[in-house]
C-alpha positions, 0 to 999 in steps of 0.5 A: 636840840641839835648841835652842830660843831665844825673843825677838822680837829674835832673831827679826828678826835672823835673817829680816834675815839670811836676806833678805840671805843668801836662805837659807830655812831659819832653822836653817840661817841660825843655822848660817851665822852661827855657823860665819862668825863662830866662823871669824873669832874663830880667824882673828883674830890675838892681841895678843902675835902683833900686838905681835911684828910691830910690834917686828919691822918697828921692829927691822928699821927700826933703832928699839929699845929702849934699855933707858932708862927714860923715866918722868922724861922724860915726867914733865918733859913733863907738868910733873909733876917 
């Protein structure tokens, strides 16, 4: 499949990247920085998976959830009861 993409943007972005990388190619620059980066966005951890471990590491340090709801509290706190 062939691709085509035009700017002068575009462009200089992918020669910075082959003198930083020293590839030649420029097809072969774009195929670098697509794979590194499709390969970082499936490595990043999701939120929920981020939010587990805190509530885990918190739980195992004694801290948890109550169940009070402290809405008047933090209402008190603001000046706005």
């Amino acid at each position: 499949m062939t691709i085509l993409i035009k700017g002068d943007e575009i462009d200089d972005l992918v020669a910075k990247y082959c003198a930083i990388t020293g590839v030649k190619n420029k097809s072969e620059a774009v195929r670098q920085a697509l794979a590194a980066q499709i390969s970082a966005l499936s490595a990043k951890e999701s939120l929920a998976d981020r939010i587990a471990a805190i509530q885990s590491r918190a739980a195992a340090s004694g801290i948890a959830a109550d169940g009070r709801d402290d809405k008047a509290f933090m209402d008190a706190m603001w000046g706005e009861d």
